[in-house]
N, C-alpha and C positions, 0 to 999 in steps of 0.2 A: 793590329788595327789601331790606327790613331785616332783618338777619342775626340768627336768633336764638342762643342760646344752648346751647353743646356740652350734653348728657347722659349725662355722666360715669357714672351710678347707673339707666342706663335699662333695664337687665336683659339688658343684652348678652350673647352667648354666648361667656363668655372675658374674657379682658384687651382694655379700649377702648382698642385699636390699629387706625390704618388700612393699608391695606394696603403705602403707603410707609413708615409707621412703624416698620410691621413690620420691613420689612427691614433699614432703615437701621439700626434695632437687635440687629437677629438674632443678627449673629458668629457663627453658629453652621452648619447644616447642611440645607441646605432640597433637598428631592429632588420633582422631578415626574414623572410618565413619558406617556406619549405616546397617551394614550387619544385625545384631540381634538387637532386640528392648536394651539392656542391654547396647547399646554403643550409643553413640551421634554426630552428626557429628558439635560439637566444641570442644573446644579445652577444653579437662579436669582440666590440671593445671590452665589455666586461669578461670576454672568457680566451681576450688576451690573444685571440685568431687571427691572421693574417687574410681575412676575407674578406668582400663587402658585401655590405648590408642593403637593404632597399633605400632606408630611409635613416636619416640623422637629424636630431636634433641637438642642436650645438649649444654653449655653454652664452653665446652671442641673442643666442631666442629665434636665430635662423634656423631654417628647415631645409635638408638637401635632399632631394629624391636621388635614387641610381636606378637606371634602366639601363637593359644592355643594347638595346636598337636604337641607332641614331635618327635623329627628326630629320625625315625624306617627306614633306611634303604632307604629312598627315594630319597637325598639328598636335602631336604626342605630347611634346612640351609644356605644351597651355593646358590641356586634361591630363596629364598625370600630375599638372601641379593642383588643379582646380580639387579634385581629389584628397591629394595629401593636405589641401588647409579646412575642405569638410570636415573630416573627421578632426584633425586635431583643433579645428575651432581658432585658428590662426587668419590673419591676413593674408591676403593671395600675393601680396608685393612683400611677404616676409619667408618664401619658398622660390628655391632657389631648384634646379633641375639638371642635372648631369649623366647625359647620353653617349653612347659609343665608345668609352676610352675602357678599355680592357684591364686597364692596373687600378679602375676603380669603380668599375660596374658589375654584379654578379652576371656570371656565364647567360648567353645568350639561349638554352634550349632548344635549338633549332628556330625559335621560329621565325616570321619572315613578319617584313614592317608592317604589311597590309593587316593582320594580324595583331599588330604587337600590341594596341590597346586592350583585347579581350583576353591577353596572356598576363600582359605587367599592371595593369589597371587594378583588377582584383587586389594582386597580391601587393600594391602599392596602398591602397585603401586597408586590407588586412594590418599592413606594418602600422600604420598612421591610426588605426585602432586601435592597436597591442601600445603603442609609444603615449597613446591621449589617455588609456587607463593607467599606466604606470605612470605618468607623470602626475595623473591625479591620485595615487596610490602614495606619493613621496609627499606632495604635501598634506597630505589624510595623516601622516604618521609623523609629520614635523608639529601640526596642527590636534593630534591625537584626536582623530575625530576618524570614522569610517571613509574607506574611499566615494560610497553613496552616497557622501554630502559635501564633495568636491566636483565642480564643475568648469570645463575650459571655457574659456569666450576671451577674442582678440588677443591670443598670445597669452594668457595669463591663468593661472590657477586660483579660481575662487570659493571663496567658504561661501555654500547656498543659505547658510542661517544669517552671514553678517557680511552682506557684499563688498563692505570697506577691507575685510581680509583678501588679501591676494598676494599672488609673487609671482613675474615673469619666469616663463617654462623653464626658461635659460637657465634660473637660480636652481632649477631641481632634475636638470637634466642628469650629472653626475649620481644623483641619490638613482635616480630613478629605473639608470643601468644597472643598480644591486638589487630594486627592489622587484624585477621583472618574472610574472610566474608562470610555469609552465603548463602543459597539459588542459590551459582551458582557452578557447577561442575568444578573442575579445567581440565587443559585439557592436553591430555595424548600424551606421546612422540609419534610420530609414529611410527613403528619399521623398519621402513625403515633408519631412522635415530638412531637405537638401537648403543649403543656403546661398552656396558659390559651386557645388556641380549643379549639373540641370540647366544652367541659365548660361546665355552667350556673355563672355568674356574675349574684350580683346585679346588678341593672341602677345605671351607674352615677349616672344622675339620679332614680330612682325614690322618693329620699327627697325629693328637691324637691319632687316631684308630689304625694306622700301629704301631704306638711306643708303646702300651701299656699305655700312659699318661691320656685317659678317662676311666670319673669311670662309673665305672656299679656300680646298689644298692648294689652288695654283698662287695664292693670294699669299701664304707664308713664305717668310724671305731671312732667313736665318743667318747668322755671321757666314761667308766663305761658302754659300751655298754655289752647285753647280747645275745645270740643268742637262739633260741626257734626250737621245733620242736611241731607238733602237732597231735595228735590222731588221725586217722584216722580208717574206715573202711573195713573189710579184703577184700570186696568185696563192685560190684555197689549196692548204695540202702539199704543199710546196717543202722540198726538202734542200736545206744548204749542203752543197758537195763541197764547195772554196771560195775564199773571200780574200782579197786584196785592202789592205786596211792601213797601209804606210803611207797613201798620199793623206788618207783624211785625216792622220793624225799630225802632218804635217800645215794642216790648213789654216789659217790669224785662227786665234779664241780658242782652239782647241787645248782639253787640257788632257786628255787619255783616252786611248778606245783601247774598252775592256774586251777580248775574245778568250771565251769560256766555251766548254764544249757544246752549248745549242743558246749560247748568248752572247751576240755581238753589240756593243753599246758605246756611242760617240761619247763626249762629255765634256763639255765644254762654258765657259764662261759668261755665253747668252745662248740664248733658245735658236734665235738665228741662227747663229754659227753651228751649235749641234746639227740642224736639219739639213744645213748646207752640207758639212761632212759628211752625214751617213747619207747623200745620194750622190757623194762620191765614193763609197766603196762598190769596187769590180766582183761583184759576185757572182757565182754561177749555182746555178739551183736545179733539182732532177723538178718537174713538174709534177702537180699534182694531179687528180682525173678531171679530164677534161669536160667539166658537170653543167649542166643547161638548163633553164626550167621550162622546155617546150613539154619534156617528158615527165615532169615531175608526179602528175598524181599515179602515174601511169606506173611510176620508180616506184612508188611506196607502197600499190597497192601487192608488185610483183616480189618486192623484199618482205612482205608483213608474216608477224609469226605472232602467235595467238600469246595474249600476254597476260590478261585476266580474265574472268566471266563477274558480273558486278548484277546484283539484285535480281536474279534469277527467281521466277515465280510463277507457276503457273505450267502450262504445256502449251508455248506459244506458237511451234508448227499445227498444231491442231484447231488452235484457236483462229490463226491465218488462212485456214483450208476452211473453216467455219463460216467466214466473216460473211455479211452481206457485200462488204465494199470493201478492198483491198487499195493503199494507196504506196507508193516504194519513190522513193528521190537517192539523189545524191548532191551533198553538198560539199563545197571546195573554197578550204584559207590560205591562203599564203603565207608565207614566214614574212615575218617583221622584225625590223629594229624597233631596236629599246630607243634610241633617239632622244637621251636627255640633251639638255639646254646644256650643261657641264658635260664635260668628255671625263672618260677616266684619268686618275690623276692618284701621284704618292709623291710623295717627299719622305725621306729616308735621311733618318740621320743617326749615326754610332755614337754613342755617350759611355763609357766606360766599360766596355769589354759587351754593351748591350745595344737595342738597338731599337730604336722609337721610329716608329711607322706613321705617318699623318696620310690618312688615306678617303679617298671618296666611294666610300661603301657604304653597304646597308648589312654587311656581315665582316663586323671585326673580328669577332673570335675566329672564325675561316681565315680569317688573312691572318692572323697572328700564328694559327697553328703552320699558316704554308710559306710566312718568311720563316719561321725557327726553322723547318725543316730544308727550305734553300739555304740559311745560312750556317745550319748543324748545330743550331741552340736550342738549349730547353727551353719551352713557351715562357717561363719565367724570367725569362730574359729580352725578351722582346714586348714589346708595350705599342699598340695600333688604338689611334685616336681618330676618331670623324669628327674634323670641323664641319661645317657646313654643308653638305648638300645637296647637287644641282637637280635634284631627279636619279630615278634608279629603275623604278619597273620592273626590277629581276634580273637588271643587265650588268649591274656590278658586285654581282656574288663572287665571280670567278677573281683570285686572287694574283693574276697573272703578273699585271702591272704594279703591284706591292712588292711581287717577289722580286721583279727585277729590279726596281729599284732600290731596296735595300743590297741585292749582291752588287751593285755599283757604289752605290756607298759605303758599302763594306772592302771593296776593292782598294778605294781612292782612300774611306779616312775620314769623310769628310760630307755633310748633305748634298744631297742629289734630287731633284725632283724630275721626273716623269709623266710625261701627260701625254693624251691623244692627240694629235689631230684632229677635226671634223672630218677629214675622210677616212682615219684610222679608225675613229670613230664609230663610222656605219658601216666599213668594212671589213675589220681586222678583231670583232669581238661576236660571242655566238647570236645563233639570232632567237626570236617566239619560233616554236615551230610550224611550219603548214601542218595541214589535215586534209584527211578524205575522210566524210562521214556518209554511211550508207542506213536509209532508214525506213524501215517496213510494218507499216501498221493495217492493222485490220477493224474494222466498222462492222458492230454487232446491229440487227433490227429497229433496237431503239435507240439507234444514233451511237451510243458510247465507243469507245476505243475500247477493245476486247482483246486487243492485241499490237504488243508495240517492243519492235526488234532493232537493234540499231549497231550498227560496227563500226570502232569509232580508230582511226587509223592515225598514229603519231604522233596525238598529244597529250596521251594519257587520261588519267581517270577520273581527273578532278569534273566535278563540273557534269559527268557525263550522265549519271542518273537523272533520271527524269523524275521531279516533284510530285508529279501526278500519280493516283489511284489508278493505274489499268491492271485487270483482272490478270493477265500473263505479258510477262514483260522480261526481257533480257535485254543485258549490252554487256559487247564482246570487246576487251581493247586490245591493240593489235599494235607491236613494236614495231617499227620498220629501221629500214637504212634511212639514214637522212644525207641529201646529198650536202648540205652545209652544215655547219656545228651550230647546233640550238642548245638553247637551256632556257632556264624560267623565266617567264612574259610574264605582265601583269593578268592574271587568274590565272595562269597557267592555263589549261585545254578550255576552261571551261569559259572563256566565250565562244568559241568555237563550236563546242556542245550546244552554245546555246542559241547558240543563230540556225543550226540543223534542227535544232525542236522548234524552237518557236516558230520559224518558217514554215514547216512541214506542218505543225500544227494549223497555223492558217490557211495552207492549201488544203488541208481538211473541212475545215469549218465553209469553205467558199463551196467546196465540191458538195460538203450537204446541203448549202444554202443555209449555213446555221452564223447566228452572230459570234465572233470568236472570243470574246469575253468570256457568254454565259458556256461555250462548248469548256472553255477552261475548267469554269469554276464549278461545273457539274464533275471533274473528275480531282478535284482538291480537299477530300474530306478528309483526308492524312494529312497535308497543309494546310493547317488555320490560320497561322501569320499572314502566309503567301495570299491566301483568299482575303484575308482581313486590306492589306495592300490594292490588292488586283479592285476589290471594290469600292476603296478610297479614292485610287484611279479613277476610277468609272463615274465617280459619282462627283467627284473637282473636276473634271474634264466636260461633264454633259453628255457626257456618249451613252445615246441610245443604241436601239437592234441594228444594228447594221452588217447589212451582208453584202461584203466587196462583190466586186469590184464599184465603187458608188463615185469616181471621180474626182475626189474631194481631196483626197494624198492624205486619208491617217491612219497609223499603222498602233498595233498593239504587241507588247512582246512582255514577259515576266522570265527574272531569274532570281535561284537563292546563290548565294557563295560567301565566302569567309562568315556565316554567320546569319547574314544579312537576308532580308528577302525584298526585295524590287518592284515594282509596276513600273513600265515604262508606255509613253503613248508621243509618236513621235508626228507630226503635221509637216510634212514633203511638198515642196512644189516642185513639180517635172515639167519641162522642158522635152516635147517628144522628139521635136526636129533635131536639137542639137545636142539629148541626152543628157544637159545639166540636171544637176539636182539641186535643190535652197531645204533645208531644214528648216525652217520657221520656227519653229513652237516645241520645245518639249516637257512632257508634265512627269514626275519621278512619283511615285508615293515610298516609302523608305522604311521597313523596321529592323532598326539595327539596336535592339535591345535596348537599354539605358543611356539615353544622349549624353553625354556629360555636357558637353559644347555645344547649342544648335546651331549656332553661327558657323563656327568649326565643320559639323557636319555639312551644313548645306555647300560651305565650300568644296570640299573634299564629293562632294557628290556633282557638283558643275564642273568640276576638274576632270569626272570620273567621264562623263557624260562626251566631254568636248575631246581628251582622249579617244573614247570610243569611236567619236564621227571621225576622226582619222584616219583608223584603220578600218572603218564601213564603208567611205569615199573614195578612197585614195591610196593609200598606205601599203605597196608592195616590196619586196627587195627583191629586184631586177639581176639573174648572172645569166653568163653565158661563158661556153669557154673557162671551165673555172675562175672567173673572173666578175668579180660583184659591180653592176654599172650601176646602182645606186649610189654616189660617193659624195654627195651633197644635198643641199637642202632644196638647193633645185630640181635633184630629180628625185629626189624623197621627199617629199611634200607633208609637213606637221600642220594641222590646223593651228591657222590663225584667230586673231579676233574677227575678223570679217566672216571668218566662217562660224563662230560662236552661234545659236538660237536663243533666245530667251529661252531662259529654264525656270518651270516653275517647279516647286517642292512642297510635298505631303511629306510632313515627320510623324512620325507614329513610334513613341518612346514607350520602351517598354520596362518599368522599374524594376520588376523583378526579375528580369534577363541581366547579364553583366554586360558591359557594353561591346559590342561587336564591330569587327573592322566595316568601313562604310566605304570603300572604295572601289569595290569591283563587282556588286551586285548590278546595278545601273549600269557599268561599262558593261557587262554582261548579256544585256538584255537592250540594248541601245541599235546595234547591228540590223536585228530581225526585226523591230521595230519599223525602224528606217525601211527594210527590204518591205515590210509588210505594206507601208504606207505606200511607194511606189507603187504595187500592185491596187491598192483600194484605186490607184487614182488611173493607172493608163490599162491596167490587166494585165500588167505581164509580170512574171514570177521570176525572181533572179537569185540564184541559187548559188554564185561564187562570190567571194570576196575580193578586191574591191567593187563596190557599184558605179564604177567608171562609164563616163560619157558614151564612151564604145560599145559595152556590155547595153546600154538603156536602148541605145538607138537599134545594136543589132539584134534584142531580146524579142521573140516572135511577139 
């Protein structure tokens, strides 16, 4: 392999330091704690380990956090720095934040972005606690005074008896890696006493983004860099039998098409010429099955095979044979794209027998482990960094286009970047998966649910328990065939779950004549967050007793997920002739434990929101013929701004919760919402997803 050339200017996150670089220059104070077996709770630099730390405080009086989840949209950045200058009592513009690069971030644990504040937040606030008392421990013993009469404020170490004593962190940072002790938990600010978390701070990259100044992976342009496109399948499932590949490698700009035994890849000296040549190679392919979605719930329900039993309790046939009032639905989602604004994309480039990945993910260490193993190297040898970006939703887990691109670049020698197309895009990567949810509740004498049965078909278990107190209650999840390849959407099943409850729930409360709120909150005595929300709701919004259908278009819906628990109440205008719908008004109440950012959050909560009416309106992927006809943005339809509602927001911070992902409670519960308010306003109940024009006009 011919070693190309370092990318000193490549839009790295930070100073281009490798992770031994790091250290060997550090001098200063590197703290880890012990969330994953893979880190230690001492101090790395001082014990001379080849590992990273959470948090560094450098010999400069700068502070660097490491997280292993790159910033997709959450604003991770800005609250895991707001955090790290709480505790150490430091300025917010003297913390510096370094995400996704795998040669200098501790191992990723599984978890997933939506998440990654209530995973790395803690343990980012822990280090930056253990780092404020040893720092104040070093100058206690330069000072020979006790560390309990040392205190931080603005970067600096001061003596509490004589405030004119002091010395920047920077000067005690080296003491303070000897002087770090073990075995006792350092102790955590209160946030009663919070200074710079709790309160809205600009975001600290947000000018990059509006200026154009951050790179996305398509955006690095390396010495000798070449661009690549790659072979694909006319259809799903598609298998290559023979390819003819001598005229395209004869074509202006081409510089090699790689054919490996299930990788064919043009390469060439601009992006055009690549795309040109690979739709000139002659290939011939056995097809895949010829899959359609006329049949689809019909497929899944005939493929399913029982896959968990979840919250079993009670004797719920018995209690259904009991009931005064028995009510059973079925509900139906479609698969969706992930549909970011970025397509997937790598640049791949070989540096000394090794091999640096620049990749648009939200799971580097996944992609690191899956080019070593395309390319036959120990993970040690490969290094996967996320600049920038564009969106992710769950749709750039899969390491597919990392891998190929580095074995092209490992082929030639030389960087290679690889991107999608927009119609590669929506149709050449897995999708959210459809569901069939099937739900069977029973109504005791004095109105309660006494019995609530639900079997939830394709997309798993997240999501799918029901928050509520019903006396006998089960849900069955049920594996199916999927006719196209899914994997993880933003909440995984569980909005889906949640648009089958909360619907089903309101065609309950209508059939009693009961207002759907208080039918709720009478069965929420195990959720007190969820009720605390639901009647924050209720009580920002003005909503009295109301029992739909009342004409007015508003709908109520609640979900919990990643943490979070939701109110949603969503104001619909319909359009009965021609089946439009207008969103007008939506109010969120939100408790996602300890806000760091409120600003931050309420973003991330309107993002959540306007997401959702996406895939509540509009938002299917359309095949036939194994052959996906959604291939653009014209027939894939992303809410715009036009289609945006005002969104108002209830925060309900909770200090002594750790902070909780805020992204997909509200996307959650946004769906049923929406469905519910159509039905306040014309009576008709619509029970599949999308709420298309068609669906409203032909709904009885």
């Amino acid at each position: 392999m011919r070693a190309g050339r370092r990318c000193r200017e490549a839009g790295a996150d930070g100073p281009e330091l490798t992770r031994r670089e790091f250290l060997r220059a550090a001098g200063g104070l590197v703290v880890a704690v012990s969330l994953w077996p893979e880190t230690s709770a001492v101090s790395a630099a001082a014990a001379g380990e080849d590992r990273a730390g959470w948090l560094r405080v450098g010999e400069d009086g700068r502070v660097t956090v490491f997280g292993p989840i790159p910033e997709v949209g959450q604003g991770l950045r800005t609250e895991l720095a707001q955090l790290a200058a709480e505790e150490l009592r430091v300025p917010l513009s003297s913390v510096d934040v370094i995400l996704g690069d795998t040669e200098r971030v501790p191992p990723d644990g599984g978890i997933c972005a939506g998440s990654a504040i209530s995973a790395i937040g803690p343990e980012v606030r822990r280090a930056a606690a253990e780092a404020r008392e040893a720092l104040a421990a070093a100058a206690a013993a330069q000072w020979r005074v006790r560390p309990e009469q040392v205190q931080l404020s603005e970067g600096r170490a001061v003596l509490i008896s004589d405030e004119g004593t002091s010395l920047p962190i920077g000067d005690l940072a080296r003491a303070a890696a000897r002087m770090r002790r073990r075995g006792r938990a350092a102790v955590l600010t209160p946030p009663a006493e919070f200074r710079v978390a709790g309160r809205p701070v600009p975001s600290v990259d947000g000018r990059s983004y509006v200026t154009g100044a951050a790179k996305y992976t398509a955006d690095i342009r390396p010495q000798g860099l070449a661009f690549a496109k790659v072979l694909r399948p006319p259809d799903l499932g598609g298998r290559l039998l023979s390819a003819q590949a001598r005229a395209a490698a004869s074509q202006p700009g081409v510089i090699a098409v790689v054919e490996e035994e299930d990788l064919i890849g043009v390469v060439a000296s601009r992006p055009e010429a690549a795309e040109r040549a690979a739709l000139g190679i002659q290939a011939s392919w056995q097809e895949g099955p010829p899959v359609s979605g006329f049949s689809l719930y019909q497929d899944l329900r005939a493929s399913a095979e029982l896959e968990s039993e979840l919250g079993s309790r009670g004797d719920v046939e018995a209690a259904l044979a009991a009931a005064r009032h028995g009510y059973s639905a079925s509900y139906r989602t479609p698969f969706l794209a992930h549909a970011p604004i970025e397509p997937h994309a790598a640049l791949a480039m070989p540096e000394d027998g090794r091999m640096v990945v620049h990749a648009s993910t939200q799971r580097p260490f996944q992609h690191r482990a899956a080019v070593a193993r395309a390319l036959g190297l120990p993970e040690g040898r490969v290094r996967v960094v996320c600049p920038a970006v564009g969106g992710a939703f769950g749709g750039k887990d899969s390491p597919e286009v990392s891998a190929q691109a580095a074995r092209l670049a490992q082929a030639l020698g030389r960087p290679v970047l690889l991107a999608q197309s927009r119609e590669e895009e929506l149709t050449r990567n897995y999708f959210g998966p459809a569901a069939v949810i099937d739900v069977r509740c029973g109504v005791a004498p004095d109105d309660r649910i006494a019995a609530w049965d639900c079997d939830v078909f394709n997309c798993g278990s997240r999501g799918a328990l029901a928050p509520y107190a019903f006396e006998n209650h089960r849900v069955r999840v049920h594996a199916c065939k999927s006719p196209l390849p899914q994997g993880p959407w933003r909440g995984m099943g569980a909005p889906a779950s949640a648009f089958a409850r909360e619907v089903h729930l309101d065609h309950v409360a209508s059939q009693l004549g009961a207002d759907p709120i208080a039918l709720r909150l009478r069965h929420l005595d195990d959720a007190p967050r969820l009720a605390r929300v639901v009647r924050s709701a209720a009580e920002r919004y003005g909503w009295r007793d109301r029992r739909p259908p009342t004409g007015l278009g508003s709908g109520f819906a609640c979900a919990v997920d990643a943490g979070s628990s939701a109110a949603v109440i969503a104001d619909v205008e319909v359009e009965r002739t021609s089946g439009y719908l207008r969103v007008r008004r939506v109010l969120v109440a939100q408790d996602s434990g300890l806000v760091v950012n409120p600003d931050n959050m309420r973003n991330v909560i309107e993002g959540a929101v306007v997401m959702g009416l996406g895939f509540t309106l509009r938002e299917a992927v359309r095949y036939q013929q194994g052959r996906i006809l959604t291939r653009s943005f014209a027939s894939y339809a992303i809410p715009t701004f036009y289609d945006a509602p005002a969104v108002d927001i209830v925060l309900q911070s909770d200090p002594d919760r750790p902070p909780q992902g805020g992204g997909t409670a509200a996307l959650c519960a946004i769906a049923p919402a929406v469905a519910n308010a159509v039905f306040d306003a014309i009576g008709t109940r619509l029970r599949e997803l999308p709420l298309s024009p068609a669906r409203v006009r032909s709904a009885p």
